[in-house]
Structures are given as C-alpha cells and as structure tokens.
PAMARBA-715574 format. One line per 4 residues: number of its first residue (from 1); their letters; for each residue x, y, z of C-alpha. Coordinates in Angstrom, 1 decimal, padded with zeros to 4 digits. Each point is the difference from the previous one (the first is absolute). Example, Ala and Ser with C-alpha at 12.3 -4.5 7.8 and 13.67 -1.06 7.14 Angstrom:
% residues 2
1 = as = 012.3,-004.5,007.8 | 001.4,003.4,-000.7 $
***
This chain:
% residues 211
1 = xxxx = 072.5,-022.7,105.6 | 003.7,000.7,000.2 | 000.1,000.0,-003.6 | -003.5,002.3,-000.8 $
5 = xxxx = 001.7,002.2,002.8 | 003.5,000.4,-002.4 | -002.3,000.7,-003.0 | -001.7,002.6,001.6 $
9 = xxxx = 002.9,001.6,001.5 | 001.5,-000.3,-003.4 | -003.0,001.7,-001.6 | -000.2,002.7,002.4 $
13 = xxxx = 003.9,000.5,-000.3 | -000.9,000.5,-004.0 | -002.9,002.6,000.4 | 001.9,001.5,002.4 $
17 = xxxx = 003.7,000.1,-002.3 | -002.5,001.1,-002.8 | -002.2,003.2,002.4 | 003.5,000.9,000.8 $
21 = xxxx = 001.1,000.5,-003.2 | -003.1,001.5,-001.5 | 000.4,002.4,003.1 | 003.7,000.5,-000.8 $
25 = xxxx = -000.9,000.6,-003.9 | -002.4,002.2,001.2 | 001.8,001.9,002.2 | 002.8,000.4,-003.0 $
29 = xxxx = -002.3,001.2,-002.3 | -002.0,002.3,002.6 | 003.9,001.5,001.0 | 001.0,000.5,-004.2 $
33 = xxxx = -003.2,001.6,-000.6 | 000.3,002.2,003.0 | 003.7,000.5,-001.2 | -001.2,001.2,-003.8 $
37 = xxxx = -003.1,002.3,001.9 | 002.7,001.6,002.2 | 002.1,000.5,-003.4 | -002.8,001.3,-001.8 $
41 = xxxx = -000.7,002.8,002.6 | 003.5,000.8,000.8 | 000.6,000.6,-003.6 | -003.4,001.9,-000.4 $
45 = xxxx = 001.3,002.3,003.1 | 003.2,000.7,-001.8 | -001.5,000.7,-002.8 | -002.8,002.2,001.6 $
49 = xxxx = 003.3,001.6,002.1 | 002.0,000.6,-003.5 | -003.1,001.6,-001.6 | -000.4,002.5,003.1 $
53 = xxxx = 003.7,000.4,000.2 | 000.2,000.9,-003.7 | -003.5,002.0,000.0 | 002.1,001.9,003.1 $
57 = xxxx = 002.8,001.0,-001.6 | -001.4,000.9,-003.5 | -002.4,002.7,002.4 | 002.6,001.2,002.2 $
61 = xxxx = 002.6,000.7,-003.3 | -003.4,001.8,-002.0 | -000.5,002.3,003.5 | 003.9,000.6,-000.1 $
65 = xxxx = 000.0,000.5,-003.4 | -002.7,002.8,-000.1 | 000.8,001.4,003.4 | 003.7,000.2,-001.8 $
69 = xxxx = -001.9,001.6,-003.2 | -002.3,002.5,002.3 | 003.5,001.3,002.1 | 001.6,000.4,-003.8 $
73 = xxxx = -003.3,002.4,-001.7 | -000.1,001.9,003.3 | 003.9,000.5,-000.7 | -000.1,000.9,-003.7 $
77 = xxxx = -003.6,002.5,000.9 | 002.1,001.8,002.2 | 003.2,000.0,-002.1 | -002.5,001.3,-002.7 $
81 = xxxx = -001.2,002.1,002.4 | 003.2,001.8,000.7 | 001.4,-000.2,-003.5 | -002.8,002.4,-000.5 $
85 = xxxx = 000.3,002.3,002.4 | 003.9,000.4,-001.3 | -001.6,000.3,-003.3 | -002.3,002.5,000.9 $
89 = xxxx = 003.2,001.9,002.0 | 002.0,-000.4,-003.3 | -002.3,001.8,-002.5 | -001.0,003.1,002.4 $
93 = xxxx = 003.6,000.5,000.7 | 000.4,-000.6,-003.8 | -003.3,002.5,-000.2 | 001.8,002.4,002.3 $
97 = xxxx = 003.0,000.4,-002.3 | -002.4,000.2,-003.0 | -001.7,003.0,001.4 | 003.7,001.5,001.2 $
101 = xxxx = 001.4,-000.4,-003.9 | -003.1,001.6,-001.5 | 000.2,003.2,002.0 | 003.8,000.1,-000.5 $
105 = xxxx = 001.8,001.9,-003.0 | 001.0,-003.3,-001.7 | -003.4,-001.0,-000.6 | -001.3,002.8,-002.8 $
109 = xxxx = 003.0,-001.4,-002.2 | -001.1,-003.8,000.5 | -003.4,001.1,-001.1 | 001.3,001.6,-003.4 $
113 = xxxx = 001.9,-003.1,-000.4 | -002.9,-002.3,000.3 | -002.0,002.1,-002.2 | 002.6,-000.1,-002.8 $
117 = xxxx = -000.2,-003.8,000.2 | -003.2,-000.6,000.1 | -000.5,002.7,-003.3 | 002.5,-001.5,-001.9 $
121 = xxxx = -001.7,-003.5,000.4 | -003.6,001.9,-001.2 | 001.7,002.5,-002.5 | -001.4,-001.5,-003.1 $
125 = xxxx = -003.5,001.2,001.8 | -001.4,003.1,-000.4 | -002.6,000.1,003.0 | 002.7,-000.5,002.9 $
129 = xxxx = -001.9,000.1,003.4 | 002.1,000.6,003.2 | -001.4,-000.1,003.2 | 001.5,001.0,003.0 $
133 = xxxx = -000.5,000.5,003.8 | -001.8,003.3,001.2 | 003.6,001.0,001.4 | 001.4,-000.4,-002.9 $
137 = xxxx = -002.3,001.4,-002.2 | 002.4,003.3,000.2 | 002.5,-001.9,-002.0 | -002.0,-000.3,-003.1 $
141 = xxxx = 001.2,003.4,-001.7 | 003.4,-000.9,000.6 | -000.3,-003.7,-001.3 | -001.3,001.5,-003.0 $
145 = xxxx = 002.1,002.1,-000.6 | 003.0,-002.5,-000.1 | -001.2,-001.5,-003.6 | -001.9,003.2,-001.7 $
149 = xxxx = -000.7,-001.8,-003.5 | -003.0,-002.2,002.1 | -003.2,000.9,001.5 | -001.0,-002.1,003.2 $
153 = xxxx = -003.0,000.2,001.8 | 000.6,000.1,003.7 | -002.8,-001.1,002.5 | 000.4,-000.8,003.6 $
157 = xxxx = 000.4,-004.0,001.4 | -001.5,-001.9,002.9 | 003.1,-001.3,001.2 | 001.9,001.5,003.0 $
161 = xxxx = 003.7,-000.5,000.3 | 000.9,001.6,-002.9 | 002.0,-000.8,-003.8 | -002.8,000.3,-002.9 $
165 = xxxx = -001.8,-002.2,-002.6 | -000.3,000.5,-003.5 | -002.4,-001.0,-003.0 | -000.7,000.0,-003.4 $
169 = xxxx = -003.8,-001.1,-000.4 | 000.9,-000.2,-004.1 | 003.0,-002.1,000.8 | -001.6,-002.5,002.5 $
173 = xxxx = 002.8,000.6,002.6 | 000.4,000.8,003.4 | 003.6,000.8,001.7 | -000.7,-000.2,003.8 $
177 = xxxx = 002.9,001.6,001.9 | -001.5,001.1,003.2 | 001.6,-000.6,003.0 | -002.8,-001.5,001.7 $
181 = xxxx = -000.2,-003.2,-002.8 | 003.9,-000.1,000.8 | -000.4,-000.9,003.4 | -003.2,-002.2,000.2 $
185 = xxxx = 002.2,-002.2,-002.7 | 002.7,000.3,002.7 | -002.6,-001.1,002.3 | -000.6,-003.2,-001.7 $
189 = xxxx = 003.6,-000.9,-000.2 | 000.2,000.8,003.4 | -002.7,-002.5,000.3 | 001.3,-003.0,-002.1 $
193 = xxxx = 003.4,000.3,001.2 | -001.0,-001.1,003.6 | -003.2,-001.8,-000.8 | -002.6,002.2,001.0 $
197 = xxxx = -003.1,-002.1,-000.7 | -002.6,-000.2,002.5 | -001.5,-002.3,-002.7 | 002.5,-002.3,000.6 $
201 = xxxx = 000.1,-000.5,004.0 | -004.0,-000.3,-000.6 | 001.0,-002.6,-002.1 | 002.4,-002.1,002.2 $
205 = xxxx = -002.5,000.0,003.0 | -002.7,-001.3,-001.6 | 002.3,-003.2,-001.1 | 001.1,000.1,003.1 $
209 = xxx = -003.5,-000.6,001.7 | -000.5,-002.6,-002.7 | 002.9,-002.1,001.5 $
***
C-alpha cells in the first residue's frame, strides 16, 4: 500500500508539475499576445494622432494662408483705389492748366507751330485736311496764311482741349496733335508707372481663394 500510495503521489506530483506548466506556458503566451495587441493599438493611436496632427496643421496654415492672401487684395483694392483717385486729381489739375494755356497769348503761336509740323510731314499731299476745335476754328485764316503756296481745307474736330489734327486722304496719313490724345497717353503712363491694373488685383484674389 505504502508503495501504490508513493506512485500515486508521484503521478499526481507529475500531472500537477505538467498543469502548472501548461498553465505557466499559457499564461506567457496569453501576457506576449496581450503585449503585441497593446503594441498594435498604441501604434495605431499614434498613427491615427500623427494623421490628425498633420491633417491640423496643413488646415490651420491653408486658413492662415488665405486669410493672409484676403488681408493682402483688400490692401492692394484700396491702394488701387487711392492711386486712382490721385490719378484722377493729377489729370484735372493737369486739365485745369490745359484749359489756362489755351486761353493764354502763348497758345495761338503753339498752334502755328503744330500746324507747320504736321504740314510739312503731309506736304507731298495736295488734299491737306486740318481739323480743329470750334474755339479754334478762328485761327484757320491765320494758319493759312503762314504757308500761302498751299491750299488746306479746314473743318472743325470733336476733340476738346485743344492742338489740331491733320490729314492727307491721298497720302494715307494722319498727324494727330491734339491735346486731348497728349494727355490720355499721359494717362496711360500714369497708369503703368504705378500699376494701375484692376485686372491684376482681380487676378491675385482669385489665386488667392484657390489656396
């Protein structure tokens, strides 16, 4: 009996060793599994947290970047703005002066002297055309008379400042020297010297709202 009882203790002792290892291997494997899952989802929830981060910034620079772009077309509008209004200022003080000089004794000599240029470019024509302004119109006898070996026909112009144009239709040529072309060309230096372009702020804000 003593000796069935050793066996069984010994058996028992050997299931036992072996549940307690199968328990211990379990256990192991149960805690590396666990270990890899907890891996798995921390590295998912930094990668979710990078994504968001990144996702973040990227929208918060783009809402910078076209708040920036709005702030910049609402300053160049009203620079254009004001540029015109100076521009506007200019050429009716320029205007002003115009008006002054042609009512002046200076100006009857300046219109002679425009009419002798613009001949002599047209003198191989013999249908010269001059056309000058209603108040000016009074000046045709006297224009005339300073080259006597030409006939000119002398009608009056739709422009308003003043100076004259000339033609020959036989020729094909046109001398514009009214005062009025003079200063819408000044205009448009006016304009391309500070960057008058409406065009161009138009331009900017809608790549700006594209941003």
């Amino acid at each position: 009996m003593s000796e069935l009882n050793q066996k069984l203790d010994h058996f028992t002792a050997t299931i036992l060793a072996e549940a307690t290892a199968e328990t211990e291997r379990t256990l192991a494997d149960l805690k590396e599994k666990r270990s890899e899952a907890f891996s798995a989802a921390e590295d998912q929830i930094l990668a979710e947290t990078y994504h968001y981060i990144r996702t973040e910034v990227a929208r918060v620079k783009s809402e910078a970047g076209r708040q920036v772009s709005r702030r910049m077309l609402d300053a160049k509008r009203e620079l254009f703005l004001r540029r015109g209004q100076i521009a506007d200022e200019v050429f009716e003080l320029v205007r002003q002066k115009i008006v002054a000089y042609t009512g002046g004794g200076a100006y009857p000599l300046r219109l002679k002297d425009l009419f002798l240029a613009a001949v002599e470019s047209l003198k191989e024509g013999d249908d010269i055309r001059v056309y000058l302004r209603r108040a000016d119109m009074a000046q045709a006898d006297a224009l005339a008379a300073a080259l006597p070996g030409m006939t000119f026909t002398f009608r009056e112009g739709t422009f308003l400042l003043g100076g004259l144009v000339a033609e020959s239709p036989s020729l094909g040529r046109r001398v514009d020297s009214t005062f009025d072309s003079a200063l819408a060309e000044l205009n448009g230096h006016f304009a391309e010297l500070f960057g008058l372009s409406l065009a161009n702020v138009q331009k900017e804000g809608q790549e700006g709202d594209e941003l």
